[in-house]
C-alpha atoms as one frame of an Amber mdcrd trajectory, in Angstrom:
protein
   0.000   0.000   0.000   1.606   3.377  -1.236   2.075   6.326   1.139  -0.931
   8.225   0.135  -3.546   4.866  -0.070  -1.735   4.322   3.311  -3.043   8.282
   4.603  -6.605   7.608   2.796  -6.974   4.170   5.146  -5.877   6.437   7.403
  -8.638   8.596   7.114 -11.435   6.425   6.550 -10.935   4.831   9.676 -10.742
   7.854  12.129 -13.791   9.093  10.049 -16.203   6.046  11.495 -18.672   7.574
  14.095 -18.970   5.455  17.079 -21.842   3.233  16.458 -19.514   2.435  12.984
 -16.255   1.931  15.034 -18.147  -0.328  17.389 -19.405  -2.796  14.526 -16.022
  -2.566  13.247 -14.108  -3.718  16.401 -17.450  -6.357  17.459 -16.239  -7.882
  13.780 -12.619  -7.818  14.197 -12.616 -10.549  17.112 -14.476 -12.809  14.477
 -11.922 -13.394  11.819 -15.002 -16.223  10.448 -17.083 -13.012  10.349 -20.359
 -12.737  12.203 -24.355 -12.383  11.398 -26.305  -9.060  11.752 -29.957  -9.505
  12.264 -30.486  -6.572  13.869 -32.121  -3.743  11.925 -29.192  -1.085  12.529
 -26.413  -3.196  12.347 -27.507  -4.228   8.533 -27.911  -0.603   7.630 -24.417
   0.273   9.609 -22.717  -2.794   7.951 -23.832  -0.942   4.743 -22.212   1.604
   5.213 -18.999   0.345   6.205 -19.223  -1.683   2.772 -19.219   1.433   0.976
 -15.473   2.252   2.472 -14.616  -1.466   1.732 -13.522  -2.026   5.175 -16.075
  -4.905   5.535 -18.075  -7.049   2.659 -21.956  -8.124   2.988 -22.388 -11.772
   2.438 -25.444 -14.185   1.468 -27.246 -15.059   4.801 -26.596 -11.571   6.015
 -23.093 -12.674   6.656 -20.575 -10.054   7.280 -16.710 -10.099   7.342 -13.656
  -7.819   7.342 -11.586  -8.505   4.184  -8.370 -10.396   5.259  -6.416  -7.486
   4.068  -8.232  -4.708   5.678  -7.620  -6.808   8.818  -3.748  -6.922   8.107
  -3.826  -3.549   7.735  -5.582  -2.582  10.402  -3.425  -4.545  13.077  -0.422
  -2.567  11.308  -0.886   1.075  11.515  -3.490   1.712  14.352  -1.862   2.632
  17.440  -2.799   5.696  19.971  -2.026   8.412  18.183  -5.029   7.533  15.762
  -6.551   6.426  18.412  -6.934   9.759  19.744  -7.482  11.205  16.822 -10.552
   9.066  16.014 -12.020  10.364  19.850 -11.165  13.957  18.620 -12.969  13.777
  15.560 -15.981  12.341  17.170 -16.002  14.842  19.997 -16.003  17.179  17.004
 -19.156  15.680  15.522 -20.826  16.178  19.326 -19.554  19.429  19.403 -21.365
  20.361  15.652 -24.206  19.034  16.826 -24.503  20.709  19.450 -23.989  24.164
  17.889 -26.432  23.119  15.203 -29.646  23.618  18.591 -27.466  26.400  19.926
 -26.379  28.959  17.685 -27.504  30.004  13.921 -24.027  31.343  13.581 -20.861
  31.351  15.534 -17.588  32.627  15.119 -14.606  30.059  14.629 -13.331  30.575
  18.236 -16.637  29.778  19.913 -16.249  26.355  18.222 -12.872  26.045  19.821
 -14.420  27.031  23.290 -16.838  24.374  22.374 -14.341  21.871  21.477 -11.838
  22.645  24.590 -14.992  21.778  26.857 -13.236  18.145  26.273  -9.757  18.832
  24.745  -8.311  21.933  26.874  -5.597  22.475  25.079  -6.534  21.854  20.945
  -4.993  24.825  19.537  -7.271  26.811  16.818  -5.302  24.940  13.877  -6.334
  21.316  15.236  -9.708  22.714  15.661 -10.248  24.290  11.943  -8.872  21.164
  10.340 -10.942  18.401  12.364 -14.023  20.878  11.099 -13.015  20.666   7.421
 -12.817  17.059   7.179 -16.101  16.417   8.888 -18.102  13.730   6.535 -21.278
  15.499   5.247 -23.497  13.829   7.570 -22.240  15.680  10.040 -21.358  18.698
   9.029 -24.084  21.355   9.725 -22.037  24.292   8.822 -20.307  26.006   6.202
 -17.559  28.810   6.529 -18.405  32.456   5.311 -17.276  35.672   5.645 -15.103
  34.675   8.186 -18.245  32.699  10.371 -19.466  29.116  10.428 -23.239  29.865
   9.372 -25.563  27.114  10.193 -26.450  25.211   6.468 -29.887  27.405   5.417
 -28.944  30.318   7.248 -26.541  31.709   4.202 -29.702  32.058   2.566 -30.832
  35.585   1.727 -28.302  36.312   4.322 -30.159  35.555   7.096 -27.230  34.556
   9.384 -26.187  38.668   9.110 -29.963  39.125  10.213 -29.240  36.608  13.272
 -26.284  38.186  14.317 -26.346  41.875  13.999 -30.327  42.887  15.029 -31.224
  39.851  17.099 -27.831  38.080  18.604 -26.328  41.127  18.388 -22.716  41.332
  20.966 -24.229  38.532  23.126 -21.645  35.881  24.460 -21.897  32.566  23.529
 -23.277  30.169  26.291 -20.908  27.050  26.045 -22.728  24.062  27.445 -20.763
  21.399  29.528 -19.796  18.163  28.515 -22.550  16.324  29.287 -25.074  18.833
  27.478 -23.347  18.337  24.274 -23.496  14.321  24.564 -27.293  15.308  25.657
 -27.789  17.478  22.530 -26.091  14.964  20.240 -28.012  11.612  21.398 -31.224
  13.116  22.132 -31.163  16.445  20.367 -32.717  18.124  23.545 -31.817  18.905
  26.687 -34.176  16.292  28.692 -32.435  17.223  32.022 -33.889  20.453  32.113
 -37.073  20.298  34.595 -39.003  21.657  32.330 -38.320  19.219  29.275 -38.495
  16.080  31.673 -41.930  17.321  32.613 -43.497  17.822  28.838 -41.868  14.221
  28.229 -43.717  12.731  31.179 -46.998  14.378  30.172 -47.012  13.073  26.713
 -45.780   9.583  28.059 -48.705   9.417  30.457 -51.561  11.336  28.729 -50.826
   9.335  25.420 -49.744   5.933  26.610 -46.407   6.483  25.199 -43.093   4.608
  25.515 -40.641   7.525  27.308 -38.151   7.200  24.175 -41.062   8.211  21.710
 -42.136  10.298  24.147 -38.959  11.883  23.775 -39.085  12.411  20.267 -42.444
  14.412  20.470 -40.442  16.821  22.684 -37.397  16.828  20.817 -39.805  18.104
  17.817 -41.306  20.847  19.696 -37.825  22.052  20.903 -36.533  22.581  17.023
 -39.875  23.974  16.387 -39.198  26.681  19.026 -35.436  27.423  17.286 -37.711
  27.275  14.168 -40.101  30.258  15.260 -43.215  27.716  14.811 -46.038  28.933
  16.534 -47.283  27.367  19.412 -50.522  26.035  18.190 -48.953  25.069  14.877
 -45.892  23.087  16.753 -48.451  21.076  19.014 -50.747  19.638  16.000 -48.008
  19.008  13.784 -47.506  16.269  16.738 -50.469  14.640  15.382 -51.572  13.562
  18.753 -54.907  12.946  19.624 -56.348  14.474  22.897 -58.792  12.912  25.242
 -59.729  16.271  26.186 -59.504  20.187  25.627 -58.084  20.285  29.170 -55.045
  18.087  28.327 -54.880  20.119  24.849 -54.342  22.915  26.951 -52.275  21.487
  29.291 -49.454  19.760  26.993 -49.673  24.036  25.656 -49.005  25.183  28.937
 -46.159  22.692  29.300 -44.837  23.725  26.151 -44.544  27.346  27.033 -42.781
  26.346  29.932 -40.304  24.711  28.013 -39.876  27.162  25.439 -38.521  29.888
  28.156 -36.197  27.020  29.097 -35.065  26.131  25.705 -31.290  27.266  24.969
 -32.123  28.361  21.211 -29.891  30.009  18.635 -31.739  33.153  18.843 -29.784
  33.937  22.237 -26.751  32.065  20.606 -27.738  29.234  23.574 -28.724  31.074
  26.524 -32.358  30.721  27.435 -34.751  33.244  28.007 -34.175  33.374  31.775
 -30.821  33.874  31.247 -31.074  36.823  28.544 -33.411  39.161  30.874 -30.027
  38.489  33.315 -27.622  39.599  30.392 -29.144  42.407  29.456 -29.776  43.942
  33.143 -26.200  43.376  33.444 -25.507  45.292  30.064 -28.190  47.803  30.748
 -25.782  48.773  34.088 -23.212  48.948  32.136 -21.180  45.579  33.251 -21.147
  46.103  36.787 -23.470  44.632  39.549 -22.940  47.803  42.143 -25.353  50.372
  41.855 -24.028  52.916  39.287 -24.428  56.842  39.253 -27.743  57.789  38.349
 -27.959  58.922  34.996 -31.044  60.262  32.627 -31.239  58.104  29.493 -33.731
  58.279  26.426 -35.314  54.734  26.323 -36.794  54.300  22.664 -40.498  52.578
  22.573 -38.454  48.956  20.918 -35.476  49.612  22.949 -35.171  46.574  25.363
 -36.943  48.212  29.078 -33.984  48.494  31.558 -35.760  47.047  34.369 -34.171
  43.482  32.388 -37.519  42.186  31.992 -36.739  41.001  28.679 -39.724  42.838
  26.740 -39.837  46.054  24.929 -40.128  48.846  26.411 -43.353  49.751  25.062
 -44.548  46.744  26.308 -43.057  47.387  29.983 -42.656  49.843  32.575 -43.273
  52.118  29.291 -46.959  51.045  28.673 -49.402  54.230  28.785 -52.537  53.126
  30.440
């Protein structure tokens, strides 16, 4: 195998997301090969095939070619080992910022990434990004930012980040919120998550996973701007009652003001109002000089509530 077939192998191989690397290693303790009845083992066996590290059989038989084996045994050690683990974390880490934030600069996805890796210098960082496979690979670079794939359109990113995100810091979540966000795409430990997921288990005689889903549908419809009503019958669910209609809508609310969406590049509503009282006093917690100050009607109200002013302590009665 030449030098550069060698750094392809290479590639492929660190490439595999976990579920693929696990298959991969499950087969390479069974040099006879093994049989996959399982539904997601077929369809991950498939696409292993389509790297040629491992061949379908008749019977759903399926091996690692001797020589992929040979290989194998020869050039992994822990460097790639490593490397493999960095390049998944990096997949976690897109994911992620794909709920969080519509657009991010490239050093919020190194504070992202050093959530894990402390010290991954920016160059690591960029690179592991640009050789993320496609199917998971949410964002594209432009002008400088990683814009969220659909947000370059009629420039809506600039929208996202100048009038609505405008010089708000990036919330980076910890480490177990971005395994959270990647296996679940929702933040079920959040009360008020775990308490819509409950409701729709119970109310609906529903298993807790697809529970799950429903909520994890309503939480993208809320980074979506869906409206309320709209979100809860595109669930398809069908109510006993009005009351529990209204209830799962109450719930929902709820959830939305705990939802970390890209709006508030991953801070939640709770957490905004907080931000902006601290901006509104200039920085500083201790009570600052008093000083008069034109509020405009759509400025945000200084009291931090969050609304306009107009809709606030400025409302004429």
């Amino acid at each position: 195998m030449s030098e550069a077939d060698m750094r392809a192998f290479e590639d492929r191989l660190t490439a595999l997301g976990e579920s693929e690397m696990q298959l991969f290693r499950f087969l390479l303790d069974r040099p006879a090969g093994a049989i996959l009845t399982a539904e997601t083992d077929k369809l991950i066996a498939e696409l292993l095939e389509k790297d040629d590290l491992v061949m379908l059989m008749p019977g759903d038989k399926v091996i690692i070619p001797g020589k992929i084996r040979e290989t194998y045994s020869e050039i992994w050690n822990d460097e790639l080992e490593l490397r493999w683990q960095k390049r998944n974390w990096m997949y976690k880490c897109l994911e992620a910022a794909r709920y969080l934030y519509g657009v991010m600069s490239k050093d919020a996805l190194k504070d992202l990434f050093s959530v894990r890796y402390v010290n991954a210098g920016t160059d690591e960082v960029t690179e592991l990004f640009r050789t993320t496979p496609a199917h998971s690979q949410w964002f594209a670079e432009r002008d400088g930012k990683l814009v969220l794939n659909g947000y370059e359109q009629n420039d809506y990113y600039r929208y996202l980040e100048t009038k609505i995100q405008g010089d708000t810091p990036y919330y980076v979540p910890s480490r177990e919120e971005i395994e959270e966000l990647y296996e679940r795409g929702c933040l079920m430990s959040r009360e008020a998550h775990a308490k819509l997921q409950e409701y729709i288990a119970v109310t609906f005689r529903m298993d807790p996973d697809d529970a799950g889903m429903k909520v994890h549908e309503l939480y993208e419809a809320v980074n979506d701007h869906v409206r309320v009503n709209d979100a809860v019958e595109a669930l398809g669910l069908e109510f006993p009652s009005d009351e529990a209609e209204v209830k799962l809508i109450e719930l929902f609310m709820e959830m939305s003001r705990e939802c970390r969406v890209r709006d508030n590049r991953g801070h939640d509503s709770y957490e905004m109002a907080a931000l902006m009282a601290l901006k509104s006093a200039g920085g500083k917690r201790k009570e600052a000089p008093v000083k008069r100050v034109k509020v405009g009607r759509n400025d945000p109200c200084p009291c931090g509530s969050g609304k306009k002013y107009k809709n606030c302590c400025g409302r004429t009665s």
